[in-house]
C-alpha positions as CSV (number, residue, x, y, z in Angstrom):
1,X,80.3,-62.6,-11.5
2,X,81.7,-65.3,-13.3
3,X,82.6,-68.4,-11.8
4,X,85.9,-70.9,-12.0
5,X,85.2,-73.7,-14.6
6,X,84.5,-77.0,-13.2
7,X,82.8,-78.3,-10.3
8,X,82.9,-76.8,-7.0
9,X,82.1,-78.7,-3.5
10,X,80.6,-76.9,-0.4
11,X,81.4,-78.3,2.6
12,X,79.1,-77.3,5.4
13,X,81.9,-78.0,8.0
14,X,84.4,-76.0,10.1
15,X,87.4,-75.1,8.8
16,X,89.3,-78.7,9.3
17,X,93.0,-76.2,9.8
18,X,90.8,-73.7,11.4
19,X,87.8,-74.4,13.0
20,X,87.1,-71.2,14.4
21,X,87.1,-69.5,10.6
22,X,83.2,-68.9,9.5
23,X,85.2,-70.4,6.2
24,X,88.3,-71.4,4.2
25,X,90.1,-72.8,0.8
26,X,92.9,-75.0,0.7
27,X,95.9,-74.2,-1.9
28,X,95.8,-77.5,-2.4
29,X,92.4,-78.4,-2.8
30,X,91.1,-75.0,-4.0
31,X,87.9,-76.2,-5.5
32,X,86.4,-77.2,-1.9
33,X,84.9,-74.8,0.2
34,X,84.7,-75.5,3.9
35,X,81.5,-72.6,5.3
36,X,80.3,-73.4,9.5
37,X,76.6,-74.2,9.1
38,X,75.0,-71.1,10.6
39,X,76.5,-67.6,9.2
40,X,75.1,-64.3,9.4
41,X,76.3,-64.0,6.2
42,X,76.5,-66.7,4.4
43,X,75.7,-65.0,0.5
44,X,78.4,-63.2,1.4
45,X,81.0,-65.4,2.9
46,X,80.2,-67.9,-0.2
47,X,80.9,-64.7,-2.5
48,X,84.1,-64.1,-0.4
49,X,85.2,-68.0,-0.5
50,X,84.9,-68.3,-4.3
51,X,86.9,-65.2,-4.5
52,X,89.5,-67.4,-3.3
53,X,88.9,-69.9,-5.2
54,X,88.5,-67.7,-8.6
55,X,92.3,-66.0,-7.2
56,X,94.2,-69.5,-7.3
57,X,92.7,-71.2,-10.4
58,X,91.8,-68.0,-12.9
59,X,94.2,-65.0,-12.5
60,X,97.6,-64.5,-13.5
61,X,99.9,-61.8,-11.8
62,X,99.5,-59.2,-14.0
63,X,95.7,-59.0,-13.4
64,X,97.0,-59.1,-8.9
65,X,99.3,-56.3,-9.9
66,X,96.2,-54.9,-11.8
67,X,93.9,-54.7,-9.1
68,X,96.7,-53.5,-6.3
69,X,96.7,-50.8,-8.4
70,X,93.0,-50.1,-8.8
71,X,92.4,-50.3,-5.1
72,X,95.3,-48.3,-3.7
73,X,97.3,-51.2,-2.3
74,X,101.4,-50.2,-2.5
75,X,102.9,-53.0,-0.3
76,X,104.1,-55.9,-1.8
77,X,103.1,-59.2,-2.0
78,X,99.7,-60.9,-2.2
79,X,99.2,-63.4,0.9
80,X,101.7,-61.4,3.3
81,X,101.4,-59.4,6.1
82,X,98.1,-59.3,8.8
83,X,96.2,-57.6,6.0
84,X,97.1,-59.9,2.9
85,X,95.7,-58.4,-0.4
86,X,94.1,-61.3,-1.6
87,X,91.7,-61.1,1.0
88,X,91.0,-57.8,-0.4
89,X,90.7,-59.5,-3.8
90,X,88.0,-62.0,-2.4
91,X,85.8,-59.4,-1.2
92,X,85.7,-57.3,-3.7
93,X,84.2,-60.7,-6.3
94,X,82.1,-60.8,-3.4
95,X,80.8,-56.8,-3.8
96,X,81.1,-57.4,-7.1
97,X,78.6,-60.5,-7.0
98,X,75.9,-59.3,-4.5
99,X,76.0,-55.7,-6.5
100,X,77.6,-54.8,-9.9
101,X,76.7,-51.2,-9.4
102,X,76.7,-49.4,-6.4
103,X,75.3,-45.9,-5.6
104,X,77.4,-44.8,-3.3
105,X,80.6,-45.6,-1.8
106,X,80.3,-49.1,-0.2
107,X,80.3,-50.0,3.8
108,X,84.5,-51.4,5.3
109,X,84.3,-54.9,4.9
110,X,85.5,-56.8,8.0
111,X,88.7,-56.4,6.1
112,X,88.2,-53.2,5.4
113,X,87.5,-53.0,1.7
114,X,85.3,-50.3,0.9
115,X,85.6,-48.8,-2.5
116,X,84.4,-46.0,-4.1
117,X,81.9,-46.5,-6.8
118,X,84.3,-46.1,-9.5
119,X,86.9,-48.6,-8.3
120,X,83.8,-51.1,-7.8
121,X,83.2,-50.9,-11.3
122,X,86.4,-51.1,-12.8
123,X,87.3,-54.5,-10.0
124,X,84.3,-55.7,-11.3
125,X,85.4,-55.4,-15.1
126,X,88.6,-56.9,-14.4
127,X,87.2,-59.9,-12.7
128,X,85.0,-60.6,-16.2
129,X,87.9,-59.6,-18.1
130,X,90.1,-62.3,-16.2
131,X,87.3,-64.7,-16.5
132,X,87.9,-64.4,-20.8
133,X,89.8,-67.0,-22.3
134,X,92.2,-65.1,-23.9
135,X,95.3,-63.3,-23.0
136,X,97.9,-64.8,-20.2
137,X,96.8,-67.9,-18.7
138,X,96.2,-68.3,-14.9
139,X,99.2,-68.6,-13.0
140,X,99.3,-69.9,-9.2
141,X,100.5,-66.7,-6.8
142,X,103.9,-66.9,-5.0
143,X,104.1,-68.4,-1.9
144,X,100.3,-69.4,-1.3
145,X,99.7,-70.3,2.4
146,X,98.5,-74.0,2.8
147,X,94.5,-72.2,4.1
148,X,93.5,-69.2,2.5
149,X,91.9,-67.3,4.9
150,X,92.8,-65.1,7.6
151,X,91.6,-63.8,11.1
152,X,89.9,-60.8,10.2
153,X,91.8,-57.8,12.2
154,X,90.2,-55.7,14.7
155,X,88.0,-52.9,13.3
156,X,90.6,-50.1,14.9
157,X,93.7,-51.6,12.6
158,X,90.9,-52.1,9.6
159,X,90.7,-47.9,9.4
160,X,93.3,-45.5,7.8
161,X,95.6,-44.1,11.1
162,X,95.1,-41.1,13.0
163,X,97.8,-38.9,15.0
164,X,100.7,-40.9,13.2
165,X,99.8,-44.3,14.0
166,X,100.2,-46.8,11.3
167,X,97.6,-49.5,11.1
168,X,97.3,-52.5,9.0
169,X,95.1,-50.7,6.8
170,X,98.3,-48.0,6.1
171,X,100.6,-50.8,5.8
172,X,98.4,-52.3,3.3
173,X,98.1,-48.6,1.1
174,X,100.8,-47.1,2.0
175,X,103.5,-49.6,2.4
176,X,104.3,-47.7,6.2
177,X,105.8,-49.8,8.6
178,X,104.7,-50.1,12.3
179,X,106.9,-48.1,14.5
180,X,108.7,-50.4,16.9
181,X,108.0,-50.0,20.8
182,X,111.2,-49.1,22.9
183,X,113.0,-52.1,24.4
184,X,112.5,-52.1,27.9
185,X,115.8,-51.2,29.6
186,X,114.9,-53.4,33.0
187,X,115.3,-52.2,36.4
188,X,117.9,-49.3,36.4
189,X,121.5,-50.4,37.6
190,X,122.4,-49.7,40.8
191,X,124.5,-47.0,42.0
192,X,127.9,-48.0,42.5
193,X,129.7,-48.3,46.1
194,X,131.8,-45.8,47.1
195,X,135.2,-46.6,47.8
196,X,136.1,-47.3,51.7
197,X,138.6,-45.9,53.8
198,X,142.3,-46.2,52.5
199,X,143.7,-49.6,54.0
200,X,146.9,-48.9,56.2
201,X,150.2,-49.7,54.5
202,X,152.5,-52.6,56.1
203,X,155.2,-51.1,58.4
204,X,158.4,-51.6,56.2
């Protein structure tokens, strides 16, 4: 995959916002990339990390919009909600630059991105295509969150819903929203007093 122009700096560090993230980019500094020293992953996590990093200095909103459409993704937005698209966008650069083809439909990322062989291939293309120069210049997403990088969600909200539910995964490709619990109503009122005896009249 091709990379972001310029010099990059890995930073074998926690997170300084978040030091519990295996990694992270700063919006404002998006050519540093903060990775904890051990990982299980850490071909993968890099791959992930320069996603980010190729999403804030290379693509323009057409080529977001582009790749919402190639993957499924109907809500709007790119950094919102507890499933934000671009984290989709960063690990698909990172399928993209451990395997250009893939036989078979890939494994859910922690995110949950697992696309079919076809949609592998044309993310893949776009992400070269971006890379060109030519066409639209790179233009900075709306409302970038000071860290890029999210808590991934648990693997149950990562999976399409069953039995009507609507997990982040459906939010994220279907644009459902999350049915809302029922207030609780609080202890029921209590039943009212009834009346006493009639109080006598004064003697007129």
């Amino acid at each position: 995959m091709p990379l972001v122009r310029g010099r990059i700096v890995i930073r074998r560090t926690p997170c300084p916002a978040s030091p519990s993230f295996a990694g992270c980019v700063f919006t404002s500094r998006p050519r540093v990339i903060y990775l904890v020293p051990h990982l299980s992953e850490p071909r993968r996590l890099l791959y992930h990390e320069l996603g980010h990093t190729f999403d804030l200095l290379v693509l323009n909103r057409q080529e977001r919009g582009r790749f919402k459409r190639i993957v499924g993704i109907r809500r709007h937005g790119w950094f919102g909600g507890g499933l934000p698209p671009a984290e989709w966008f960063a690990d698909a650069y990172a399928s993209c630059a451990v395997r250009l083809h893939l036989r078979r439909a890939a494994r859910p990322t922690p995110y949950g991105y697992a696309p079919t062989r076809r949609r592998h291939a044309r993310v893949c293309a776009l992400i070269r295509a971006a890379a060109r120069p030519r066409g639209r210049g790179p233009q900075r997403p709306s409302n970038p969150p000071p860290v890029i990088e999210v808590q991934a969600p648990p693997p149950e909200q990562t999976q399409p819903g069953q039995g009507g539910t609507c997990t982040l995964f459906d939010q994220l490709t279907t644009g459902c929203k999350p049915t809302q619990a029922p207030e609780d109503p609080g202890p029921p009122a209590p039943p009212p007093t009834p009346p006493g005896p009639p109080l006598p009249l004064p003697a007129g």
